[in-house]
N, C-alpha and C positions, 0 to 999 in steps of 0.2 A: 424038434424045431430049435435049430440056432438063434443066437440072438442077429448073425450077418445076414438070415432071409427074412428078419421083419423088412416090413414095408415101410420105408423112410420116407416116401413122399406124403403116406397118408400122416404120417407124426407131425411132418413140417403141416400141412394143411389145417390140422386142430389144433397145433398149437396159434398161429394164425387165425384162427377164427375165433379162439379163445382171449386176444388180444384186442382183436376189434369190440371185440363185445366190451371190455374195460374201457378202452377209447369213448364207443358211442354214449356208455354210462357217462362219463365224464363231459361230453359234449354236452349232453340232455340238460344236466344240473347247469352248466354255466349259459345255455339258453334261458334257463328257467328264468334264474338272476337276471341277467339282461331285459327281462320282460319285466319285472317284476317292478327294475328301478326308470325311474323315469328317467333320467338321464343316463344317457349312453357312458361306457366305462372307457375312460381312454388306455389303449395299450404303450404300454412303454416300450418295452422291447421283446420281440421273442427268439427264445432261445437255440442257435440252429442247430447243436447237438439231438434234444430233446423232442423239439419242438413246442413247446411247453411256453405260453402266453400269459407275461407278467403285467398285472393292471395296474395302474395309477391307483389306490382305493380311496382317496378321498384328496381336497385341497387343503388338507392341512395347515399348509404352511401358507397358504391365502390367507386364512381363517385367523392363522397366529397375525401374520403383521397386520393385517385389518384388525386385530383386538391392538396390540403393539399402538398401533396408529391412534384409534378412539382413547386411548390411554395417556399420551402425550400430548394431545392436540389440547388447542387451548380452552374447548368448550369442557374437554373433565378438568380445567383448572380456571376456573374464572376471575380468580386473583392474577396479578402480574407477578411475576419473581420480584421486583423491588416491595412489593405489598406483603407478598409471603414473607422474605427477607425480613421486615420492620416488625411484622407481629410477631416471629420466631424470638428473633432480638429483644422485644419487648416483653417477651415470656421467659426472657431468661435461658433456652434452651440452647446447644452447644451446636446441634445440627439441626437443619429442615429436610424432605421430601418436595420435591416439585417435579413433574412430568417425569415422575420416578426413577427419578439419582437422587441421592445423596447430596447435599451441599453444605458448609462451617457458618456459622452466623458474624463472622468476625471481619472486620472494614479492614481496607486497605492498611488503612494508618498505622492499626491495632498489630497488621502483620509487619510492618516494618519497625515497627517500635520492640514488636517481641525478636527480632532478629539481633536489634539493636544491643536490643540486652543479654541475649543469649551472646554478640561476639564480647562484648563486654566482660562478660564473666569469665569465659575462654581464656583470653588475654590475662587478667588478673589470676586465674588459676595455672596458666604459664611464666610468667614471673614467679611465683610463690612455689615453682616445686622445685624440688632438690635437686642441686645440679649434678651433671652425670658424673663427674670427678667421685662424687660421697658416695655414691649408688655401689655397693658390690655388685661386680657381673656374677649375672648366674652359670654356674654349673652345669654343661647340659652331660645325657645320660655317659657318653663316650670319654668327655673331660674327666670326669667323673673317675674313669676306671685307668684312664691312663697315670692319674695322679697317683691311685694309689698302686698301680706297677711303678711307678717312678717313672717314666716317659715323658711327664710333665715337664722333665730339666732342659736348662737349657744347651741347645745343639749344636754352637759354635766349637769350630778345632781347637783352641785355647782351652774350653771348659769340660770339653770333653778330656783334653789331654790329663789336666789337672787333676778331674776323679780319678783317671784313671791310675794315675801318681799316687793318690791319695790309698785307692785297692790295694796298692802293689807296697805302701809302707805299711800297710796294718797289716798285710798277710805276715810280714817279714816280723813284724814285732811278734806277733801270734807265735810262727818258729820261736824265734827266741826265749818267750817265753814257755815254751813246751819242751825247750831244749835240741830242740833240731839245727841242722848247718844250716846258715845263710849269709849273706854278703852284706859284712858291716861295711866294707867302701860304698855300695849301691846303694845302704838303708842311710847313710851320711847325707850321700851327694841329692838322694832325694828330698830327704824333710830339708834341707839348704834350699833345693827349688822349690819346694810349698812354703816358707817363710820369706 
């Protein structure tokens, strides 16, 4: 027996029937549930690849802002903000809680007065520092390396030319003093232009 003369309709038929059987399981259970809870489960959306039915499983988020809600409202705080405010104040404490933020115990006045004095000190701490004349500039990492290849010089024609006047009379003393030929009219006429 080849495996081209099995019977390929009888395979597709069990495996298909073998399928149903998972599905109907599946069904079963999610009637179960359905019965079980008293209120019906809303569907959200189902999936049309699958077919596979995704439920809403609870109100959550009803549940959250209704808590959210009894939370803020003004029967869980039966004091006023200005009442909260004057006892926090009166206890000395820096902040309060009220329909749960955060709030500073500190009046208008208090915050304009600290402004006052914070530009206050600004100002007096700006007159009193060192003027940028006295300040060495810093060095950053590149400066740094050009100074010490010497690149740091300056790059006008005039001062360029001069080093380079300068190069060309110490080579020429160097000969000289080593005893080599070189051109005393040329080593004259230069130190004449550097003096």
């Amino acid at each position: 027996m080849s495996y081209r003369n099995v019977d390929k309709e009888a395979y597709k038929k069990a495996y298909a029937n073998k399928n149903k059987k998972k599905k109907s399981t599946k069904k079963s259970n999610l009637v179960k549930s359905d019965k079980n809870t008293s209120k019906k489960k809303e569907i959200l959306f189902i999936d049309p690849s699958t077919g596979k039915k995704y439920y809403n499983k609870s109100n959550f988020s009803d549940v959250k802002a209704k808590a959210k809600k009894d939370m803020t409202s003004n029967k869980a705080y039966p004091l006023s903000f200005g009442e909260t405010f004057k006892q926090s104040k009166a206890k000395g404490e820096k902040t309060f809680r009220w329909k749960n933020k955060q709030y500073h115990t500190k009046t208008k006045d208090e915050l304009e007065k600290a402004t006052k004095e914070r530009s206050e000190r600004y100002a007096k701490a700006k007159k009193e520092s060192i003027p940028k004349e006295t300040t060495p500039k810093k060095k950053g990492f590149f400066s740094k390396i050009k100074s010490i290849l010497g690149r740091d010089k300056d790059r006008s024609p005039e001062a360029v030319e001069k080093r380079r006047m300068k190069k060309r009379v110490a080579w020429m003393k160097k000969r000289k003093a080593d005893g080599k030929s070189y051109s005393a009219k040329n080593l004259k006429e230069l130190e004449a232009k550097l003096n």
